[in-house]
C-alpha positions in Angstrom: 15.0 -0.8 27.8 16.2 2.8 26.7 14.5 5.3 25.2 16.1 6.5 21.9 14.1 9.0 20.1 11.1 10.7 20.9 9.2 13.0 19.0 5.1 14.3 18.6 3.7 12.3 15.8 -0.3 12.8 16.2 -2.5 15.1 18.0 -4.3 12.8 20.6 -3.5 8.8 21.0 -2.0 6.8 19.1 -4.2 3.9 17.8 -1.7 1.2 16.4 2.1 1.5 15.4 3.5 -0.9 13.5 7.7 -1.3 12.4 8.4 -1.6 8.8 12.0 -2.6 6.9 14.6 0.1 6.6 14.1 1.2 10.5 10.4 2.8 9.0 7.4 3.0 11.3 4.2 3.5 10.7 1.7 5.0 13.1 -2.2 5.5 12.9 -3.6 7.8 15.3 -7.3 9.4 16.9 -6.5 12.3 14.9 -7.4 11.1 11.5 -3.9 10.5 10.2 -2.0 7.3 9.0 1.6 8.6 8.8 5.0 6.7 7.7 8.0 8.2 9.7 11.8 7.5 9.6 13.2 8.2 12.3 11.5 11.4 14.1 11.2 12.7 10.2 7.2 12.2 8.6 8.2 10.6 5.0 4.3 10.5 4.1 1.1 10.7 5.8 -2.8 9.9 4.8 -5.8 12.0 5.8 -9.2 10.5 5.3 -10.4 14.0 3.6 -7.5 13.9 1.1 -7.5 10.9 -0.1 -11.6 10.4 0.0 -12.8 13.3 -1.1 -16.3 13.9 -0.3 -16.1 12.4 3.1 -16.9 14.3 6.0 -13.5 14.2 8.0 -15.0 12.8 11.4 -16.4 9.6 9.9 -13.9 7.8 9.6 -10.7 6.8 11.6 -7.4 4.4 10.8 -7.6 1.9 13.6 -5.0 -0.1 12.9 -1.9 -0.4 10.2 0.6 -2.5 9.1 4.1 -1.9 6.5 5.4 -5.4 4.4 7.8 -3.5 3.3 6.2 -3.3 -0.4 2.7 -2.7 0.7 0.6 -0.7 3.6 -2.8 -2.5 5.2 -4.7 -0.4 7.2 -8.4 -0.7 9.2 -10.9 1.9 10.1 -13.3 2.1 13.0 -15.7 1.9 10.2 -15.0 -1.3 9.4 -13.5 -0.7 6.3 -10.2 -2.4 4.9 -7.5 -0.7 2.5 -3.9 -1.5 0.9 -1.5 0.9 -0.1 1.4 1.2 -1.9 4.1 2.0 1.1 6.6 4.7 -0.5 3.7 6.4 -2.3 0.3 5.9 -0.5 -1.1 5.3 -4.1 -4.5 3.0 -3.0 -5.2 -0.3 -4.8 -7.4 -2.1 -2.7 -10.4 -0.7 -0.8 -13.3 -2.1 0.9 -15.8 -0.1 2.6 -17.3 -1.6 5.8 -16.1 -5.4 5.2 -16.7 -5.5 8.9 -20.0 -4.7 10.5 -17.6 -2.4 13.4 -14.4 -1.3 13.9 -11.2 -3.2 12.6 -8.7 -4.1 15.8 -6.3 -5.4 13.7 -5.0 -6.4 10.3 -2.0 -8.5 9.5 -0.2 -9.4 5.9 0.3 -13.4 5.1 3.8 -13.6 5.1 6.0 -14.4 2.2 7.0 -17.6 3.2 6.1 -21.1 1.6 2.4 -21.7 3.0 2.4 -17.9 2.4 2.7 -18.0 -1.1 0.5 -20.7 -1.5 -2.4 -19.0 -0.3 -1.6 -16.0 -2.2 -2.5 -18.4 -5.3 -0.6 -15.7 -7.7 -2.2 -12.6 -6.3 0.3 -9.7 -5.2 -0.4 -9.3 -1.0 -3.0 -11.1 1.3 -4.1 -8.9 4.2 -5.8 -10.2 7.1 -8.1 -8.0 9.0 -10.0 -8.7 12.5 -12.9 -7.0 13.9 -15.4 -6.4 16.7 -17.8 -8.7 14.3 -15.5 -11.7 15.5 -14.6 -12.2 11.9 -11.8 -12.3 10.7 -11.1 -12.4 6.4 -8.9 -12.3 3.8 -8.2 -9.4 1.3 -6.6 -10.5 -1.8 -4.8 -8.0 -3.9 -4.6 -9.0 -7.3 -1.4 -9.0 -9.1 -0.6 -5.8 -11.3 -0.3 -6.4 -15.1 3.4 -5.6 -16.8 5.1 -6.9 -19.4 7.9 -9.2 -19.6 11.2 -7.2 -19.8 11.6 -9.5 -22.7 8.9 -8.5 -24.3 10.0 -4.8 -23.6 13.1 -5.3 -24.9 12.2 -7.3 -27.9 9.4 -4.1 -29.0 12.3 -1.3 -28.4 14.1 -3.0 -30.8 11.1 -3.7 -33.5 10.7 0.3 -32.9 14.6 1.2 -34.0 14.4 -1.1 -36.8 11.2 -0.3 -38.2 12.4 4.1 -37.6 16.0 3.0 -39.5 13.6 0.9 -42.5 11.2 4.4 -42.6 14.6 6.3 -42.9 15.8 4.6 -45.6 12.5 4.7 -47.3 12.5 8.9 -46.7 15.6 9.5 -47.5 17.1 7.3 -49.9 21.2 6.6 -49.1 20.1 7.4 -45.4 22.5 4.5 -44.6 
């Protein structure tokens, strides 16, 4: 093997690393930071005291991580469990101390056919693994949106209805 780029990207060790899609990698480290990197360049990064305000900053710790590509899993020494969107660390899923101890490891059901079928129309399935000797499933439920269909069918109510209200304003409009 050769090395090929090497660059500081915590202060301390390095708890988990885990390679995402588009040559992304995502480490989570003792010093309190999750952080998505491209190459040797940070693209974003997670504090506990950011994003959980209220928190002392020593409590808690990202253990382990994990990119899909669409979604970011991550485990705390705490025991606690959390998804992420991956471009914009926006949480949707948080569970505080699902494990009794600290997380070793978490892992997303991939989107193959027995995959999807346990996803039973939820978005992501993360599996996380702890000290406990459990190991269970988080279930992110899918987001609500509307149809592009529908979308496009109400933009076009809209222009009709502002051209009919025209008309009505300002007789000879048309």
């Amino acid at each position: 093997m050769k090395k090929t780029l090497e660059f500081k990207a915590h202060d301390g060790e390095i708890e988990d690393i885990a390679l995402g899609p588009d040559n992304k990698v995502v480490t989570a480290g003792r010093d309190f930071q999750c952080c998505v990197w491209q190459q040797d360049q940070l693209v974003t990064g997670l504090r506990w005291n950011e994003n959980l305000p209220g928190i002392p900053d020593k409590a808690y710790r990202y253990q382990a991580c994990r990119d899909s590509g669409t979604f970011l899993g991550l485990g705390t020494v705490t025991g606690s469990v959390a998804i992420h969107i991956a471009f914009s660390l926006q949480r949707l899923y948080y569970v505080k101390e699902a494990h009794g101890i600290v997380v070793t490891d978490v892992a997303f059901v991939p989107e193959s056919q027995r995959g999807r079928e346990l996803l039973a129309g939820n978005e992501a399935a993360l599996l996380s693994v702890a000290v406990d000797s459990r190991c269970k499933l988080h279930l992110l439920p899918s987001r609500r949106s509307l149809p592009v269909w529908l979308l496009l069918l109400l933009c076009a109510g809209l222009i009709v209805a502002t051209i009919l209200l025209l008309q009505l304003a300002f007789p000879g409009f048309l």
